[in-house]
C-alpha positions, 0 to 999 in steps of 0.5 A: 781937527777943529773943535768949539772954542767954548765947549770940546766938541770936534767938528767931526760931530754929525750935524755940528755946526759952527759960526764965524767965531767958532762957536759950536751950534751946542753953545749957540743953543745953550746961549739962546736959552738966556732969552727965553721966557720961561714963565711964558713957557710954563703958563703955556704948558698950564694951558695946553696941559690941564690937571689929570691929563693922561700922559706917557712919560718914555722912560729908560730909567735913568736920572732923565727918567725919574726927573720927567716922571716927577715934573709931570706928577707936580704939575698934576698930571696922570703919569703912565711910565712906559719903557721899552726894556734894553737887551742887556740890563744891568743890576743897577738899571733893573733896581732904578727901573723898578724904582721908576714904579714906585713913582707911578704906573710903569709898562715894561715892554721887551720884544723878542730877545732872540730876534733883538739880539740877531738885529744888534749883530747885524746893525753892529756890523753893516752900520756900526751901531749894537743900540739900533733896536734901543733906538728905534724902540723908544720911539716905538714902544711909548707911542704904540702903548699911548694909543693902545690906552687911549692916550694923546700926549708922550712926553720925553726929556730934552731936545736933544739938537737944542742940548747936544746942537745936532741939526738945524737951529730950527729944530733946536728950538722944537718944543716936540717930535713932528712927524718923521722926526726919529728919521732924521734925528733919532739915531737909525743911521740909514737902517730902516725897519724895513731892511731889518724885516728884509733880513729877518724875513720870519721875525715879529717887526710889530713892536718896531712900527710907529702907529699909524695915527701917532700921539703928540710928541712932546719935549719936557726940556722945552718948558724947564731950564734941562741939566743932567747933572743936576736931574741926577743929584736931586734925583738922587737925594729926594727919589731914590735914584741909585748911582753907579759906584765909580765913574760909568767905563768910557764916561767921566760921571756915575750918573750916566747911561746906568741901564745897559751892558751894550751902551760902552760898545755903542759909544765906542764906535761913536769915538772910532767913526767921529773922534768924540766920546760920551764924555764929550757930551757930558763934559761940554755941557758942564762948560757950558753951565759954568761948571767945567774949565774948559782945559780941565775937560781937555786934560781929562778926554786926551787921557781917557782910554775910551774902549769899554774892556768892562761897562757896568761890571760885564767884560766886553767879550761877554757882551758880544757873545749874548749877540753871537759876535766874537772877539774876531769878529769884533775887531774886524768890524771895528776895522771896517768903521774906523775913520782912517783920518783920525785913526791908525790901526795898531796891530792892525786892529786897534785905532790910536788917534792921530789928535788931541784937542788944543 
């Protein structure tokens, strides 16, 4: 299998993409930023966005959440905090959620947790992903809440084709969310909402509907240098953001994904489908910042056992049976999303990969 030349991502990647030198479009993007003008672009945020503008800030809670909560207040803005609440929150997500409203006014929106939980079941066996529902509602939730009050701008963290190189180089250089966006980028897989109120005939889908007339979306990464690592570190000094207390299960920090006991088996079949792991994501980034030896990140992610037997403290099988699954179940949906070019079933049941990265 094929992976960048600079940072460890595979080529198995969706809507990765590689020059003629083997570069991967993350690295590309990553280079581009040396000549952008980011002065330019702050004198441009002045001007479209005046002292005491009334924004959403789409916030989960996390380092992210805290570092776009902080920039928008210090650059004078009315900042109303709204988060579309996970299904399965962790003690440490629920003590940085509420921190979150310490920093500003936060809105807490939670969507029927029976309906969610048959929805992660399902997305979980006919796409493979129990965060379906998390991802459409962060689109959802802020927009709805913006135009409930009256508000014309969301704002949320990186552009994540730019940070991650999942797309176009066009849409890497986006400084917000055109209309459709989520569609194309925002992790749906194929599963509309429509097909979820198909199979749920009798559910309440409101909450996963965009608003006809939408706010702007904006991406805070566009006007400021991003770096996740650094977020969490001065996050966590000057605002109170907590860390987990060891490395996050299926991760390689203590600052990553803290808000969600679902969040190891979403990457867990991440890894099964396309061979990469979150750890992919953070490590690269770091080579990339000249933080990370590439041959380092290499040592660590062949070693790593990416399947989330815990994640943040919840046994797995604890996790699926909040969404009805068993542990059959469980594994004979992994089965069925195993890509059978990187993977062989164990048991019958347990993918061992057939690559390393070199």
């Amino acid at each position: 299998m094929k992976h960048c030349r600079r940072c460890v991502y595979p080529e198995t990647k969706p809507n990765l993409w590689f020059d003629d030198t083997g570069l991967c479009s993350a690295c590309i993007a990553f280079e581009d930023r040396k000549h952008i003008n980011w002065e330019g672009r702050r004198l441009r945020f002045e001007r479209e966005f005046t002292p005491k503008t009334r924004v959403v800030a789409a916030v989960s809670g996390g380092k992210d959440s805290h570092y776009i909560v902080v920039k928008l207040k210090e650059m004078g803005l009315d900042v109303l905090a709204v988060c579309a609440s996970t299904d399965d929150l962790t003690p440490i997500g629920r003590k940085n959620l509420d921190n979150i409203g310490n920093l500003c006014e936060l809105i807490e929106a939670t969507p029927n947790r029976t309906q969610r939980r048959q929805m992660a079941k399902y997305a979980l066996e006919t796409v493979g992903d129990i965060s379906w529902c998390e991802h459409v509602l962060i689109w959802t939730i802020p927009a709805l809440i913006a135009k409930r009050f009256n508000i014309e701008h969301v704002f949320y963290g990186e552009n994540p084709q730019n940070e991650y190189g999942a797309g176009p180089r066009e849409s890497q250089k986006l400084a917000g969310m055109p209309p459709q966006w989520e569609q194309e980028f925002g992790g749906m897989l194929g599963l509309r909402v429509s097909d979820m109120m198909e199979q749920f005939p009798k559910g309440n889908f409101n909450p996963y509907r965009m608003p006809r007339v939408m706010p702007r979306r904006h991406f805070l990464g566009y006007y400021l240098p991003w770096d996740g690592e650094q977020n969490a570190i001065s996050m966590m000094y000057d605002y109170g953001f907590t860390w987990w207390h060891g490395t996050v299960e299926t991760s390689c920090v203590p600052w990553e994904n803290l808000d969600n006991h679902q969040t190891g088996i979403h990457d867990y079949f991440r890894y099964i489908k396309y061979g990469y792991t979150r750890a992919h994501d953070i490590l690269g980034s770091a080579i990339r910042r000249g933080k990370m030896d590439r041959l380092l990140a290499i040592e660590f992610i062949n070693k790593m056992d990416p399947f989330p037997v815990t994640y943040i403290g919840k046994k797995i099988e604890d996790v699926l049976a909040d969404i009805g699954m068993t542990m059959d179940e469980f594994w004979q949906t992994v089965g069925q999303f195993t890509n059978r070019n990187l993977f062989s079933l164990v048991d019958g049941d347990i993918p061992q990969p057939k690559f390393e990265i070199e």
